[in-house]
Every structure is written in C-alpha cells, then in structure tokens.
C-alpha positions in Angstrom: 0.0 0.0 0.0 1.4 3.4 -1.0 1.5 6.5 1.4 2.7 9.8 0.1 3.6 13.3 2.8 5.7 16.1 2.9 9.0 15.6 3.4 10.8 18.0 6.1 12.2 20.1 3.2 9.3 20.9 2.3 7.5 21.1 5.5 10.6 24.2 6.3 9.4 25.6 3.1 6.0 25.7 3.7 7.1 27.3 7.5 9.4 29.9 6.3 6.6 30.9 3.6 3.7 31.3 6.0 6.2 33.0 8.8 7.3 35.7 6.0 3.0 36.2 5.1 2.6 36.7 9.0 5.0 39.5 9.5 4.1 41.3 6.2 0.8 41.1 7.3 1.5 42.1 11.4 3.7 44.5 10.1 1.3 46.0 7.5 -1.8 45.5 10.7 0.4 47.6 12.8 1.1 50.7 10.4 -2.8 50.4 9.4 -3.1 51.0 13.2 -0.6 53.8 13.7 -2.0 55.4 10.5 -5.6 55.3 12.1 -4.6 56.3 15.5 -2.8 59.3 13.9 -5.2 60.2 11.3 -8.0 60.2 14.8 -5.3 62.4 16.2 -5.2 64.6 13.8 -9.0 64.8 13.0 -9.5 65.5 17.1 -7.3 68.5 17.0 -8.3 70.1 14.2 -11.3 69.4 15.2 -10.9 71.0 18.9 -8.7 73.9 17.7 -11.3 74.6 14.9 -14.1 75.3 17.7 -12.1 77.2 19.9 -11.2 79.6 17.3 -14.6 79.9 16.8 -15.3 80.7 19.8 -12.7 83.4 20.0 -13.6 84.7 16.7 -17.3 85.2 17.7 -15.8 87.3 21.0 -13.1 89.0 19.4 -15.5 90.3 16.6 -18.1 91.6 19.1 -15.4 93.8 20.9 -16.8 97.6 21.3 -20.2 98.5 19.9 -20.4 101.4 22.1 -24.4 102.5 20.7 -27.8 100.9 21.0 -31.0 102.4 19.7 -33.0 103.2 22.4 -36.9 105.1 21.7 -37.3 108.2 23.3 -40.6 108.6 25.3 -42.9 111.2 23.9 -40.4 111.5 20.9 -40.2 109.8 17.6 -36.6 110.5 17.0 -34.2 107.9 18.5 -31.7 108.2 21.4 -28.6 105.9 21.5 -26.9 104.7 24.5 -23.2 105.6 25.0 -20.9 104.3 27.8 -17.4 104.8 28.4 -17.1 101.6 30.1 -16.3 99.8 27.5 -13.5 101.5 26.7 -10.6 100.3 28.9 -9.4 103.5 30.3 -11.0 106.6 28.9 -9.5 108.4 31.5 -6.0 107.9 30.8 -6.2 108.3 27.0 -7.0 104.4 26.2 -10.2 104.3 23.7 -9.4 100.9 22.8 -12.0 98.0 24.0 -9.2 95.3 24.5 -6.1 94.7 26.2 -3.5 91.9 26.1 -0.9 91.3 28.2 1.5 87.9 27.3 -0.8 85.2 26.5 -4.0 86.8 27.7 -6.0 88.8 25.6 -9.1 90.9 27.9 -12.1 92.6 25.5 -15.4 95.0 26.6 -18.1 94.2 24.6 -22.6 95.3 24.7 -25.0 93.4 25.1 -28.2 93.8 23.6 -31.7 92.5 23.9 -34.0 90.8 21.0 -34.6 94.4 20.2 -31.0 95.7 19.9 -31.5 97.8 23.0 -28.4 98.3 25.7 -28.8 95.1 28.4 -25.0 95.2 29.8 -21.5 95.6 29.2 -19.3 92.6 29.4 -15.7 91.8 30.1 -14.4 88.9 28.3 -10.8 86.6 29.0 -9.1 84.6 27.1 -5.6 83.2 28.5 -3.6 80.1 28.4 -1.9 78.4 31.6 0.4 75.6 31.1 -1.3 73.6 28.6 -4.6 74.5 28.8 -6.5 77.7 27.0 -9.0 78.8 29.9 -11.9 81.8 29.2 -13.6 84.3 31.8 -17.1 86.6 31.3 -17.6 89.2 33.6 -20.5 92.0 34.3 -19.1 95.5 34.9 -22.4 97.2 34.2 -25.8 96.6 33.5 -29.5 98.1 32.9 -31.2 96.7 36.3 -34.7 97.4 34.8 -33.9 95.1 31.9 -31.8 92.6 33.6 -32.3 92.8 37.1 -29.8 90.2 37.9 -26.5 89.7 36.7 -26.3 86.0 34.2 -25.1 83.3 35.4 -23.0 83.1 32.5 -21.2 86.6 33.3 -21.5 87.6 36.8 -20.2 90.5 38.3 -18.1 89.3 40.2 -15.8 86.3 41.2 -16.3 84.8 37.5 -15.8 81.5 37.0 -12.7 80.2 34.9 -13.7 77.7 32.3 -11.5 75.5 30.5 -12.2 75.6 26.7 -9.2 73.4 25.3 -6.0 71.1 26.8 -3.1 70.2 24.8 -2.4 74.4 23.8 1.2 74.7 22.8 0.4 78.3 21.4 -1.9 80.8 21.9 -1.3 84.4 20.8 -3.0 87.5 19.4 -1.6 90.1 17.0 -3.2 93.7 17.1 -3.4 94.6 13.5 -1.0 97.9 13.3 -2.3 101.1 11.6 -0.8 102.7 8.5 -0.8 105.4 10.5 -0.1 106.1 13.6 -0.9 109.2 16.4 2.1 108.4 18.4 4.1 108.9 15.4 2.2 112.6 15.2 2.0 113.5 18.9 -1.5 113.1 18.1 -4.6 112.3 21.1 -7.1 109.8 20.5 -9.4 110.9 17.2 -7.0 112.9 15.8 -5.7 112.7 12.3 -2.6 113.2 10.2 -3.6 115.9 7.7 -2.4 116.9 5.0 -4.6 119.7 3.7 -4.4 122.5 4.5 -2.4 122.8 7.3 -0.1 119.1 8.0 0.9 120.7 11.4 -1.8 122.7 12.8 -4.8 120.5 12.8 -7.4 123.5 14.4 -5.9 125.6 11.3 -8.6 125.7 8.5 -7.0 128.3 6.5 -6.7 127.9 2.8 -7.1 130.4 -0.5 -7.7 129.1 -3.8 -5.2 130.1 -6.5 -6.6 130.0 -10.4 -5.3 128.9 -13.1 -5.0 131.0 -16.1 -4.0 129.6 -19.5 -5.3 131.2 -22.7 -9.0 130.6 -23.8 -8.8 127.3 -21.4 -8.8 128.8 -18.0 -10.1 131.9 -16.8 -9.9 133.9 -13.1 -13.0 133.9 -10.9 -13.4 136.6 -8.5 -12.5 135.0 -4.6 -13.5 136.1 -1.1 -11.0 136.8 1.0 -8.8 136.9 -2.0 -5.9 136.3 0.7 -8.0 133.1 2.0 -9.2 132.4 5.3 -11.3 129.3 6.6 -14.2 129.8 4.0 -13.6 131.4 0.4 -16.7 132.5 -1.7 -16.4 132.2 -5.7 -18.1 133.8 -7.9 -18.4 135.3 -11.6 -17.5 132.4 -13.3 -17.0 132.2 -17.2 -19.9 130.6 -18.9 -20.1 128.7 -22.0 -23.7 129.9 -22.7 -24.6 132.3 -25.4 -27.4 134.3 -24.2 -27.6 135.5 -27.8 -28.4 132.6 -29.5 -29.7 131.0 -25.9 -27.7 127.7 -26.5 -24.4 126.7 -25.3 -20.8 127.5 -27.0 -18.9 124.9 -28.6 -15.4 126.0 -27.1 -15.0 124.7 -23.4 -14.1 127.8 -21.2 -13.2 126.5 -17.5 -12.4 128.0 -13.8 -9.7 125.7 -12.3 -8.6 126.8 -9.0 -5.4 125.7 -6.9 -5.9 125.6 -3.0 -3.1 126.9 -1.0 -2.3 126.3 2.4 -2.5 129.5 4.7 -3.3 133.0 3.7 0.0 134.2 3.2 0.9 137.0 0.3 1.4 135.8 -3.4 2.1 137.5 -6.2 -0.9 137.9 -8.5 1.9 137.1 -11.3 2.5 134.0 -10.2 1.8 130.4 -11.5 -0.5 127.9 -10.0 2.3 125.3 -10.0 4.9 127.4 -8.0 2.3 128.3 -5.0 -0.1 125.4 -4.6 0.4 123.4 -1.6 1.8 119.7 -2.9 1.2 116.7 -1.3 2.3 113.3 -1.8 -0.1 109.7 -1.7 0.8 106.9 -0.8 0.3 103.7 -2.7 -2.5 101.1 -0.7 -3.1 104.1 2.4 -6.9 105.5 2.4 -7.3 109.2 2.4 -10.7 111.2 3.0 -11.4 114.3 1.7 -13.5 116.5 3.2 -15.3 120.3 2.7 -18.2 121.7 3.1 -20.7 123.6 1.1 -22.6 126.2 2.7 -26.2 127.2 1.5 -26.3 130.8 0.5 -29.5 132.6 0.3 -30.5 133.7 -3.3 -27.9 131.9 -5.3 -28.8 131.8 -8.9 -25.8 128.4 -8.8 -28.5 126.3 -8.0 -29.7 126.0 -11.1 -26.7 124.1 -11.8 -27.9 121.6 -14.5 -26.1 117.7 -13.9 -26.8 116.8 -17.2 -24.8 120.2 -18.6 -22.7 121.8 -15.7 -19.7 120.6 -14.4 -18.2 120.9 -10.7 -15.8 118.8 -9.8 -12.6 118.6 -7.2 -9.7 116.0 -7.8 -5.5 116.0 -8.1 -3.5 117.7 -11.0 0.1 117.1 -11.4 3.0 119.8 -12.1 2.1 119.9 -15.9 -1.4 120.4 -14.4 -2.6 116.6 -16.3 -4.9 114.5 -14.4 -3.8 111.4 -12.8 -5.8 108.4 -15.2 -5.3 106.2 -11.3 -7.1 109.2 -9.7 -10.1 110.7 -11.5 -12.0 113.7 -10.0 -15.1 114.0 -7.7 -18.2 115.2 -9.0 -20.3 117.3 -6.6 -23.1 119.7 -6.3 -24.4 123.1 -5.0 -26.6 122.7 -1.8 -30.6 123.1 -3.0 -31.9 124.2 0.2 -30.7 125.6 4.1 -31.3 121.8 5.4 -29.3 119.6 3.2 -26.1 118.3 5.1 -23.9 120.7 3.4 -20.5 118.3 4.0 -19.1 116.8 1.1 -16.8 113.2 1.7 -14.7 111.6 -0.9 -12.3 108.6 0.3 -9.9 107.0 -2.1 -6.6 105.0 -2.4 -4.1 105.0 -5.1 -2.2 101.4 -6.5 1.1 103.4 -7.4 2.5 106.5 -4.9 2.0 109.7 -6.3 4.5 112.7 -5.9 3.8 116.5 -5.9 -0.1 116.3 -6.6 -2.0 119.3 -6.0 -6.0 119.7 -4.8 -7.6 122.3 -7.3 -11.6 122.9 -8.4 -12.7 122.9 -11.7 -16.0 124.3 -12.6 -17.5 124.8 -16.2 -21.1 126.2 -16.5 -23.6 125.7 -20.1 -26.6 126.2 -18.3 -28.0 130.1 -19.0 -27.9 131.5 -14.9 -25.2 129.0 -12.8 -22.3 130.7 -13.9 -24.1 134.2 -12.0 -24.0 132.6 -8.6 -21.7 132.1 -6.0 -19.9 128.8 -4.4 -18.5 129.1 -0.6 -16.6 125.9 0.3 -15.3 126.1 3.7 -13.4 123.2 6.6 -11.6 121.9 4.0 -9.0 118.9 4.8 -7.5 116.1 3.2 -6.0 113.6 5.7 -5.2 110.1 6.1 -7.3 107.6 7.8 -5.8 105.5 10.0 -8.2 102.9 11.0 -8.9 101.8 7.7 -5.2 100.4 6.6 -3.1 98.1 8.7 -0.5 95.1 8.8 0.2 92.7 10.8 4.2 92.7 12.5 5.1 89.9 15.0 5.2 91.2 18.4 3.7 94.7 17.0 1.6 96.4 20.9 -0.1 99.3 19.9 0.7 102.4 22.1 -2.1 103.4 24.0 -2.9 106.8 21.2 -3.2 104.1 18.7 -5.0 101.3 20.3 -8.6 102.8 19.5 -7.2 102.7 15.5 -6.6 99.2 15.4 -9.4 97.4 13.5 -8.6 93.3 13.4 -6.4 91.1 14.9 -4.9 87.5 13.4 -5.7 84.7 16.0 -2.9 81.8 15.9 -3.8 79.0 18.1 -2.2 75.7 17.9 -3.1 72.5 19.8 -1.2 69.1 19.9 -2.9 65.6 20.6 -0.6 62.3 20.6 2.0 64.1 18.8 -1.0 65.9 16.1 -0.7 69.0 15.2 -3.7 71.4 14.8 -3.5 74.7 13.9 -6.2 77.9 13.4 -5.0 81.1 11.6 -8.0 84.0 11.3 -8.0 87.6 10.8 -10.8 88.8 12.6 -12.2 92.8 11.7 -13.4 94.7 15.1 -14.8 97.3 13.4 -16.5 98.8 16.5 -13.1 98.9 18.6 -12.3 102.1 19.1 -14.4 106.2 18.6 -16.4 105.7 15.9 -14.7 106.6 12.2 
C-alpha cells in the first residue's frame, strides 16, 4: 500500500513561507493601526482647535459697539446709549475695547436685547496656563430694569474660569498695526494726520484758492478773502452759454482753482504750479477728503444743471494733467438751508503719487449757474488710520493708537498624541475704538 507526505524540506518551506505572510501582514496590521490612530489624532485636534477659534472669533469680533437704539418717550426720534465703560481707560487716553498682556487677551463688549436695546456691558478673558486655554465673562455694568440680575453666565463678580481646550502649545493674538499712527504725530485719541491744509496745525482751516489762467482754457474767478481764510466765496464764473443765440458754445471755457495752504501774500503774477500746496499719496493708504458747502440765500448756482454743468474737485500734477489712477469728484451746489452741506470723498491709489495738487474745476452751459456764488469752507485732506493696517510679529499698539486698530490675526495651535492642529483668522473689530 502506497502513502505519500511532505517531506521536512518541504515542511521548512511551507514554515518559512507562511512566517514571511505573517510579518508582512502584522507589520502592514500595525502601520494600518498607527496610520488610524494618527489620522484620529489629527482629525481630534483640528477638530478641537477649529471650535475654539470659533469661539474666540465670535468674542473678538463683538469687541466695542459702544451705541444701542433706544426710543425716546414722547419723541419719535431715537436716542442711543453711550458708555465709556467699554472702553478700557478713557480716563487715561485708552479708547481701545481690549487689552492683552503675554498670553492673555481681555475685551469690553454690549450686550443687547432681542430688540437691539443696551442690556449690559461685558468683560471677556481669554488666557492660556500651562497647557490649557482657559476663558472668563464678567458683568461691569448693567440696565437693572432690563436685567435685574446679573447672568449666570457673566456675573459680576468672582467669574468662573472655564477651561475651553487642553493640549495648547500656542496661543497668541496680534493687534493689527495702523498705517498710521498718532504716536508717530503727537496726536490724542481721534485725531488725524492731515495733509490739507495745514499738516501741522490741525485746528488751522486756512486755505485760498489760487486760479489757473491759461489762454481761452482757464479763466480767473473773482475769490473772497482773495488772501483766504477758513471759508472762500467764488463767484463770476466764465460761462459757455450764449445768451444770444440762448444755447451753449462749442469752445469749453473753464475755472480751475489751486488751494493753497495758509493766507499768506502771493504774487498775482504767479503760476499755480509754483504756489499750490503739494502733497504726496501713498500707494494702498486710504485718504478722506473733506469740505463743506454752505447754502447761500438767493444763489442763482442752484440751477446748476447735472446733465450740462460741471463741478468737480480732484488732483493735477505739475504739468497740471490728471492722474488716469485718480479721477476727479463730482459734486453739487446745496438746493436748500437743510441739506447736510459736508461733502466726503475717500480714495486709495495702486502706485505713490509725488507732488499732486488739490484744485476745483467748474464749467457752466446752463444760461444762470455761472451768475452765482460757491462758498466751500473746513476743508481737509488727511489720512485715515483705521482703515489700513498690517500685521508685525510682536507689534503692541501704544495706547494713542489702540482705538485705531481694526482686526487682529488669531494663531492657536493644539497638539494631541504628537498631532498638530492649527487655526489662523484675521478677525475685523470694526467697533473697537471712537467711531470713524
């Protein structure tokens, strides 16, 4: 009877073969394993991080909001609630709603009702100890007749110190840094670089208005003060209308004047590019400019036609071209004694512009506008700080410009089983700060 087996050759064989498939496969089992256990770890921090920075984000952006609309009795008009209590120091010059000091980062913020009216003011904390990222709500005032208790939530006193996330190896908050800066100026709180008329003396309004005389282009207008002062009146203006034929002239005939800084003397021979006051723009910086328009009684200007007159205010170079970059405003003549008479332009350049001067330009076709008269008085051009800013590593804000800073980049990191997770935002406080 025949028996047939493996012999212990191949019995080794078949050993070694299956011992080779185990470790593949254990080795292969455990770096499925370490791949899951990291890709949890991961997901968990992220995940963590990810509402936490949420959380900030939703504080951070509420900072300030110093108004609520509150309904006068007996009065349709509106009221508003102010407080200077949430501001951190008012007193000693600091407008800001926020402080932060290391790894701590301490905000004022209102609270409203359903209907948007004042309920308290609340003082929030955020601040990491050790490992862990720990956050604080606080009462410091309140409306008792709408919330007659203090929440829970925020109390006003002894708060509670809740820990929102473990595992923080970083926490930190960067003040975004103005463009420009009051410290730089010697400048208080609400103040602002100018650059028109007077760069130095910010309570200085005075200006004149040079024109620009240039063949059958440009002709003079008659100015009062001729010398300038804080509000100049024009008047007899060229017109392009022919009474004659009662339609208007094919030749353009223009008034273009120059504003100069001050009321100093200048000669009447003089050129508009050798007394206007130059000023330079930066490229990416926001500037505001500003003048008003008072209503003057019996003013045959305000028949100024939109369709067929033309008053406008913009920049000129030395060869007196416009700037394609920088086009001019368009405005009007005030229509009655109620109409805001303040005229606001804000604009930014791409490209820095050198030696650019303010003038008016103003070319009637309609039969009576060119008979009136134009005042423009408070007349500035300045930069706005609050509404450019960067962000510089280890950049604190001196207390003048605290109130202009407007958003701040959160970086919080966590780790969990060697994980990284990480949240970068740039958060706008818009209401941080005087109001713009």
């Amino acid at each position: 009877m025949k028996k047939s087996g493996f012999t212990l050759v191949e019995l080794m064989v078949y050993i070694g073969i299956v011992g080779v498939v185990v470790i593949v496969a254990g080795q292969a089992f455990s770096n499925s394993t370490k791949m899951r256990v990291r890709t949890e770890s991961m997901i968990k921090a992220n995940a963590t991080v990810e509402e936490a920075g949420m959380l900030i984000q939703e504080d951070v952006a509420q900072m300030g909001a110093k108004s609520a609309k509150e309904s006068g009795e007996g009065s349709a008009s509106d009221v508003f609630f102010k407080s200077n209590m949430v501001y951190m120091d008012a007193e000693n010059g600091d407008s800001s709603s926020f402080r932060i000091n290391g790894d701590s980062l301490i905000l004022r913020r209102m609270n409203y009702d359903s209907q948007g009216r004042f309920l308290s003011i609340e003082e929030v904390a955020w601040f990491k100890r050790n490992k862990q990222l720990f956050r604080t709500c606080k009462t410091i005032d309140r409306d008792k007749s709408r919330l007659p208790s203090a929440p829970e939530t925020c109390p006003e006193s002894n708060p509670a110190s809740v820990e929102m996330l473990d595992d923080v190896a970083l926490f930190n908050v960067i003040p975004a840094r103005p463009a420009v800066l009051n410290s730089e100026y010697g400048g208080s709180t609400g103040s602002y670089p100018r650059l028109l008329p007077s760069p130095v003396n910010v309570a200085d309004h005075s200006f004149r208005l040079f024109p620009r005389l240039e063949g059958e282009t440009f002709f003079s207008v008659n100015r009062m003060p001729e010398r300038g002062g804080s509000i100049v009146t024009l008047s007899d203006f060229v017109t392009n209308y022919d009474k004659d034929r009662e339609q208007a002239l094919e030749t353009k005939k223009a008034v273009q004047v120059f504003v100069v800084g001050g009321t100093g003397e200048l000669a009447l021979s003089s050129s508009w590019n050798t007394v206007c006051t130059p000023v330079n723009l930066d490229a990416q910086v926001d500037y505001e400019l500003s003048f008003k328009v008072p209503f003057l009684d019996e003013n045959k200007i305000r028949s100024f036609s939109p369709e067929m007159d033309h008053m406008t205010v913009g920049f000129r170079n030395m060869d007196g071209q416009m700037d394609p970059e920088l086009p001019d405003f368009t405005f009007y003549p005030p229509v009655d004694g109620f109409a805001n008479s303040k005229r606001v332009m804000r604009f930014s350049v791409k490209n820095d512009k050198k030696n650019m001067c303010l003038a008016f330009t103003f070319a009637f076709y309609s039969p009576l506008a060119s008979k009136g008269k134009l005042a423009i008085s408070n007349l500035e051009l300045n930069k706005v700080e609050n509404s450019n800013f960067v962000f510089n590593e280890g950049y604190s804000p001196e207390i003048p410009d605290k109130a202009n800073v407007k958003a701040f980049k959160l970086k919080l990191q966590v780790q969990k089983n060697g994980e990284k997770g990480d949240v970068n935002l740039v958060v706008p406080t818009p209401s941080n700060g005087p109001k713009d």
